[in-house]
PLY file of the C-alpha trace (Angstrom):
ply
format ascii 1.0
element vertex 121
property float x
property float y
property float z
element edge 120
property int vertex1
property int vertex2
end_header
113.10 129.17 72.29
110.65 128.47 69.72
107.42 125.69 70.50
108.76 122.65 70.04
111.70 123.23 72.56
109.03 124.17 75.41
107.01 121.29 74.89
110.27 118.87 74.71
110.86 120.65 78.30
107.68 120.36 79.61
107.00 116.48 78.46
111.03 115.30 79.58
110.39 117.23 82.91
106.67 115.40 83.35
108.08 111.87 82.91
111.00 113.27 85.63
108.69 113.67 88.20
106.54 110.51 87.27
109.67 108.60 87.84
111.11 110.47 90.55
107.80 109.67 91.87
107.73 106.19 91.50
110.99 105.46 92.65
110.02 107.77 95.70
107.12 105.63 96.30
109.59 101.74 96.02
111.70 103.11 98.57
109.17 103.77 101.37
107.35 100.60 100.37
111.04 99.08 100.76
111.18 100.84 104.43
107.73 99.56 105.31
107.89 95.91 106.98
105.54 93.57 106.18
102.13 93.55 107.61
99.46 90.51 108.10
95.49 91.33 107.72
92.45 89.64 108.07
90.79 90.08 104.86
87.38 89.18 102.57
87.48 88.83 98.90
85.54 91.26 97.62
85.28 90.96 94.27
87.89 89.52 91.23
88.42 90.54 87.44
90.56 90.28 84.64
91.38 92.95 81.59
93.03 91.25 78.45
95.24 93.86 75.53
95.32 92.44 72.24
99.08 91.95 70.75
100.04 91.69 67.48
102.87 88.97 67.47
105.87 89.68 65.22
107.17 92.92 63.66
105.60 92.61 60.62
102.02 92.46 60.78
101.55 90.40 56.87
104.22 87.47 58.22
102.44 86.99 61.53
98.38 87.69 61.91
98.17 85.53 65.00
97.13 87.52 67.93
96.88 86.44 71.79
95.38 87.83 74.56
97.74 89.20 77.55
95.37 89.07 80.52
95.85 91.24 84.01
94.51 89.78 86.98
92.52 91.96 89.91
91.50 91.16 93.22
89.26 93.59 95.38
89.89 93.00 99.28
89.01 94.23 102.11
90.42 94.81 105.52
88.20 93.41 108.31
89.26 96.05 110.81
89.28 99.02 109.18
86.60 98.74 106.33
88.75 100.05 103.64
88.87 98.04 100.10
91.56 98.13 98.01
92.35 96.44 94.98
95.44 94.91 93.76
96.92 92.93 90.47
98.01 89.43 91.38
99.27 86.61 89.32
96.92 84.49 87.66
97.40 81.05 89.94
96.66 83.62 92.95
93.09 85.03 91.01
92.68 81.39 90.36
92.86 80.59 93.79
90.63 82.79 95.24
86.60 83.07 95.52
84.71 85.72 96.38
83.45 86.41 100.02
86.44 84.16 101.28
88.43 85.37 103.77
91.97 85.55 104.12
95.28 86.52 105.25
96.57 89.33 103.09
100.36 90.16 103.32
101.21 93.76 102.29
104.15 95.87 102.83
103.76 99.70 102.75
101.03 100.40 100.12
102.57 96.84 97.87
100.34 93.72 97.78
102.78 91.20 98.38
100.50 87.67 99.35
97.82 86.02 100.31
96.60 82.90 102.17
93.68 81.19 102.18
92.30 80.65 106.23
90.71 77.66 107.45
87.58 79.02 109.82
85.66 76.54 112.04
82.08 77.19 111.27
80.49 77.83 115.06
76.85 76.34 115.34
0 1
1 2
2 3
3 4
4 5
5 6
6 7
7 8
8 9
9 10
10 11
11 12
12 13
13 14
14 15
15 16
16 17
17 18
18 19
19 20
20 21
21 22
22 23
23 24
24 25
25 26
26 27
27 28
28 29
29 30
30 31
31 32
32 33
33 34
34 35
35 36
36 37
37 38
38 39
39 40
40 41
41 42
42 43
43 44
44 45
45 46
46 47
47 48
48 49
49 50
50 51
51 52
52 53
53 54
54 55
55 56
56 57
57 58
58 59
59 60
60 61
61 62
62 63
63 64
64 65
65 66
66 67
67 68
68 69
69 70
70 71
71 72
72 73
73 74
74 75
75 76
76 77
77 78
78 79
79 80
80 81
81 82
82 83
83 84
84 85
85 86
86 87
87 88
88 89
89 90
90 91
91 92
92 93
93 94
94 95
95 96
96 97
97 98
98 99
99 100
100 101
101 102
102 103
103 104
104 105
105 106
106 107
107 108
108 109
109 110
110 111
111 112
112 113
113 114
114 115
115 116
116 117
117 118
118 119
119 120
């Protein structure tokens, strides 16, 4: 076997395991049911990639931004914080220090609602 064979090897059995991985990782999330948890947003951001539109970059120059949204929470009873990417009406939706009732299943972010507390004087 000469280099480039070994390196095919190594790379095809790397993305293997990634996926094996992955798919590993769905089906116990799948398994999981769905749990409810008082939560605080912590903090939000967004990251944006620049894409080219078009095949060809000299017929199209016009470039828009794709943007991922993040939201930091974290559990009231345990502590922990944990961020998750949510769709944009969701980041929109929520403010930091709110709380909330985050929906998750397994180690998937699945929803979240805002709460209505009764300040106590």
């Amino acid at each position: 076997m000469d280099g480039f064979n070994i390196w095919l090897i190594i790379i095809l059995g790397l993305l293997i395991i990634t996926f094996a991985w992955h798919f590993i990782q769905y089906l116990r999330n799948n398994s999981q049911p769905k749990i409810t948890h008082e939560a605080r947003v912590i903090s939000k951001r967004q990251e944006g990639e620049f894409v080219r539109k078009g095949l060809r970059i000299y017929y199209n120059l016009d470039r828009h931004t794709d943007k991922y949204s993040y939201i930091t929470f974290q559990i009231l009873s345990t502590g922990k914080k944990k961020e998750y990417c949510v769709k944009a009406k969701k980041y929109e939706e929520a403010t930091e220090n709110e709380l909330v009732i985050l929906t998750l299943q397994g180690t998937r972010y699945i929803d979240f609602e805002k709460t209505v507390m009764e300040v106590q004087e």
